[in-house]
N, C-alpha and C positions, 0 to 999 in steps of 0.2 A: 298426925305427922309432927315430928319435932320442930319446934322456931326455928333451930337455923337451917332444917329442912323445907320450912315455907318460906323463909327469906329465898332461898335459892327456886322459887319458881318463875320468876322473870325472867332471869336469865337463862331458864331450860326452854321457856316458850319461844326465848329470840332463837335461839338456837335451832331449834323446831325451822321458824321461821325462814331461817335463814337454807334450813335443808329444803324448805319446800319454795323457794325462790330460785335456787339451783334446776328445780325440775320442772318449774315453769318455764322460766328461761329457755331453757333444753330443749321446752318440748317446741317452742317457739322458735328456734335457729334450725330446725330440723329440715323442713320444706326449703330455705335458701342455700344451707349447705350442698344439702343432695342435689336442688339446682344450680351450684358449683362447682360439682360434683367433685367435693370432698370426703373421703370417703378412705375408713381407716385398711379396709379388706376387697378383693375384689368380687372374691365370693360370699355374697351373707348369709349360705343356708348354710354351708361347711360347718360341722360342729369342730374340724382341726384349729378352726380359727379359736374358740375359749381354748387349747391347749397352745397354742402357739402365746396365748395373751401369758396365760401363768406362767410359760416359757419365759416369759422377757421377765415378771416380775418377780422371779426366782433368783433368774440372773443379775438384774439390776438391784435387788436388796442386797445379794453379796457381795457386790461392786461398792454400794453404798457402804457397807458393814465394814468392807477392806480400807475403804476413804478413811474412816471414821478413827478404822485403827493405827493408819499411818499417819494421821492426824493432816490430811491432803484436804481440808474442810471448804478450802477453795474452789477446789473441782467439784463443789458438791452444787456450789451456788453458780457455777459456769453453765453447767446443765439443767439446772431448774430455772435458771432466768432465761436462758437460749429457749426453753420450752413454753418458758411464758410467752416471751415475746413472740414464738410461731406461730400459738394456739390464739392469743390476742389477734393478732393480723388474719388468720383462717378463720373469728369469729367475726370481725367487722367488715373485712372486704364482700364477702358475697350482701351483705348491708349495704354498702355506699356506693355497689354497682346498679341499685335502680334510681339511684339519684346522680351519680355522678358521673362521667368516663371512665373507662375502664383502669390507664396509667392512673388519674387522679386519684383512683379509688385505693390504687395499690401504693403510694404516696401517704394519704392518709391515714391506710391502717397501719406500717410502718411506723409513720412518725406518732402515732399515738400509742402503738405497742411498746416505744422507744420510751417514749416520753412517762407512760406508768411505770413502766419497768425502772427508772432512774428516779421517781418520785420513793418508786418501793426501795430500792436499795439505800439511797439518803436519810429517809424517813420510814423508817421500817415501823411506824405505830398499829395498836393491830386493828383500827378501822382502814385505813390502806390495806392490811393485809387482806382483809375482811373480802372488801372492794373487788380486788384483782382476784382472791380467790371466787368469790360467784361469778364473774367474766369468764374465767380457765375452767372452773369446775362447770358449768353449765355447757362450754363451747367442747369439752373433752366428751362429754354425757355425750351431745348428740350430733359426734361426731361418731363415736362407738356404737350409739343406737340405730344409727342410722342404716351402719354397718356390718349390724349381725340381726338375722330374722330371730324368732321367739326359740328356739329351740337352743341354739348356739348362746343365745344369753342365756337361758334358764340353767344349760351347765357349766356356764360359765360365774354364777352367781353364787351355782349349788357349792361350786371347786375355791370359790375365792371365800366360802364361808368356813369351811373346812378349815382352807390353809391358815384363817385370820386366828379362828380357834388354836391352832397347833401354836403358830406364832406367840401367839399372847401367853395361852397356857401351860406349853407346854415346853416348848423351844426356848419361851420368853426372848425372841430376838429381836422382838417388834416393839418391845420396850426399850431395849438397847437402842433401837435404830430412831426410836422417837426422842427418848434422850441425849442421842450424840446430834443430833440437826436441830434441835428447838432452838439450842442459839444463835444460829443464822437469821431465825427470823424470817423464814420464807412463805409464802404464800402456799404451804401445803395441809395447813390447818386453817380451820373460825377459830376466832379466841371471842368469848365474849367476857367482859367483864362482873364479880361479881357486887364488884362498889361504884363508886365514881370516884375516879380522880386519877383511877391505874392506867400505869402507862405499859406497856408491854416493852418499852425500847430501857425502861429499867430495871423489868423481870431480870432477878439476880437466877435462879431456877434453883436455889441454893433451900428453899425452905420444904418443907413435907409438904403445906397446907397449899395450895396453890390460889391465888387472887383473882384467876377466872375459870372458867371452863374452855377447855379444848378440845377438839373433835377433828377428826381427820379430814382432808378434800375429799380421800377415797370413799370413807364412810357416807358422802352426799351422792360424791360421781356415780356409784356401781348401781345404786338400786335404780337413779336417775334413767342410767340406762335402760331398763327394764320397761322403767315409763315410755321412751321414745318411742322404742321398738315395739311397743304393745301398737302405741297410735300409729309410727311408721308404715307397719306391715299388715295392720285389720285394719284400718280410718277408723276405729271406734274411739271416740272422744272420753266413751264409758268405760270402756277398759284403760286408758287412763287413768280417770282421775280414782277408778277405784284402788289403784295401782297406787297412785300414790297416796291415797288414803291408809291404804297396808301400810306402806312403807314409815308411817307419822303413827301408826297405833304402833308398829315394831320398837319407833324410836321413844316411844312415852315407856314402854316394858323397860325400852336398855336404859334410860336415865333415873328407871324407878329403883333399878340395880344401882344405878351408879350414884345416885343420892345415900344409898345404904351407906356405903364407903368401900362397894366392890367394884375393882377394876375391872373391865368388861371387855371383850371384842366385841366390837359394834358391829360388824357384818351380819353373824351368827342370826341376831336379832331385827338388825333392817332388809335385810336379803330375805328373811321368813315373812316379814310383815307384807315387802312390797310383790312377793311370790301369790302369797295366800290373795292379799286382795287383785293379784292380775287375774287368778283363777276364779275370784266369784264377778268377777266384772267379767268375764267371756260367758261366763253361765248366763248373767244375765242379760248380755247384748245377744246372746243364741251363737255366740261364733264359739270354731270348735278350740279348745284349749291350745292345744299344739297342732 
């Protein structure tokens, strides 16, 4: 491996880290949620529900895309902090209702959803962003996991690998879409750094070479999903963590691409990794695959 290819293995390990913190998390809010019963679908065996997902995410990329080109960049951060602030308050409240009253509880998540959310906006650095993104991204995970049994995630995982590939590859509009919102600075990426001393609030985005690494929410949230819903709907603790063992050798393959200097879709590659290992972790807990 080249030096400045082994200098950058710290910061693919945090990265690592920081996906598989996501899916702890995840798998963690799962049992409070669903006894809050928060819950994205009514039905979670319906495989219409992954078509109804793509549905939205089809439509709102071109909502986004149309923002982007009207230069409306506002409406862009009205909708992504509206959503912060919902998914922060749907993660803490079913939390602070076995300690506190029920108003109190909804009080506090509220003003603490309120309170990140204005931290993030003021001081957009990217360990804040970092911060709020594992809160969102883990509280999205398994909320969806919760949501769809194994069969409706597995084609939903199949479909969202697909479209990532066309996107990046072939459409490239996923690049477009990543490039017109990075300077808002929102909580829909990790950024980790590859020095010390980078500030993400003075990332000009102006150079080729970029000063950290960045990865999508989605790229953490989807495979997450997989994990819930494995434990959600078997109680196999084993299918799990095999699950997200997949999912961490998927994302060693995608950064071993992306350390080359190829741009990748990370779905492609974490959606195979966290699939394969849900499948030998059913095998080996004896439960049937689907």
């Amino acid at each position: 491996m080249a030096e400045s290819e082994s200098g950058l293995i710290v910061p693919v390990i945090i990265m690592g880290l920081l996906m598989l913190i996501v899916e702890l998390i995840a798998l963690f809010l799962g049992a409070p949620l669903d006894a809050a019963g928060i819950h994205a679908f009514e039905n979670p065996d319906s495989p219409a529900n992954s078509l109804h997902y793509i549905g939205f995410i089809l439509l709102f990329t071109l909502f986004i895309l149309l923002i982007i080109k009207w230069d409306k960049k506002w409406m862009i951060q009205l909708i992504i902090f509206g959503a912060i602030i919902s998914t922060i308050y749907y993660v803490l409240c079913p939390l602070f209702v076995k300690f506190f009253p029920f108003n109190t509880s909804i009080v506090l998540s509220v003003s603490i959803a309120i309170i990140l959310a204005l931290i993030l906006y003021v001081f957009p650095e990217w360990y804040i962003i970092d911060f709020v993104g594992l809160i969102v991204g883990a509280g999205a995970a398994a909320i969806f996991g919760i949501s769809l049994s194994i069969i409706p995630v597995l084609l939903l995982l199949v479909l969202l690998s697909v479209y990532d590939a066309i996107a990046v590859y072939q459409t490239k509009h996923m690049v477009a879409l990543a490039e017109g919102v990075m300077d808002l600075r929102l909580p829909i990426l990790f950024i980790v750094p590859k020095h010390r001393g980078y500030s993400f609030r003075e990332e000009t985005f102006d150079k080729e070479e970029r000063d950290a690494f960045f990865m999508g929410l989605g790229d953490a949230v989807i495979p997450s999903v997989l994990v819930v819903s494995a434990y959600f709907f078997t109680g196999s603790l084993t299918i799990a963590i095999f699950a997200i063992i997949g999912s961490l050798i998927g994302f060693a393959v995608l950064m071993r691409s992306v350390l080359k200097g190829k741009p990748q879709a990370g779905l492609p590659f974490l959606n195979t990794g966290v699939i394969i290992g849900y499948v030998i972790g059913a095998l080996v807990a004896g439960i049937p695959v689907i």
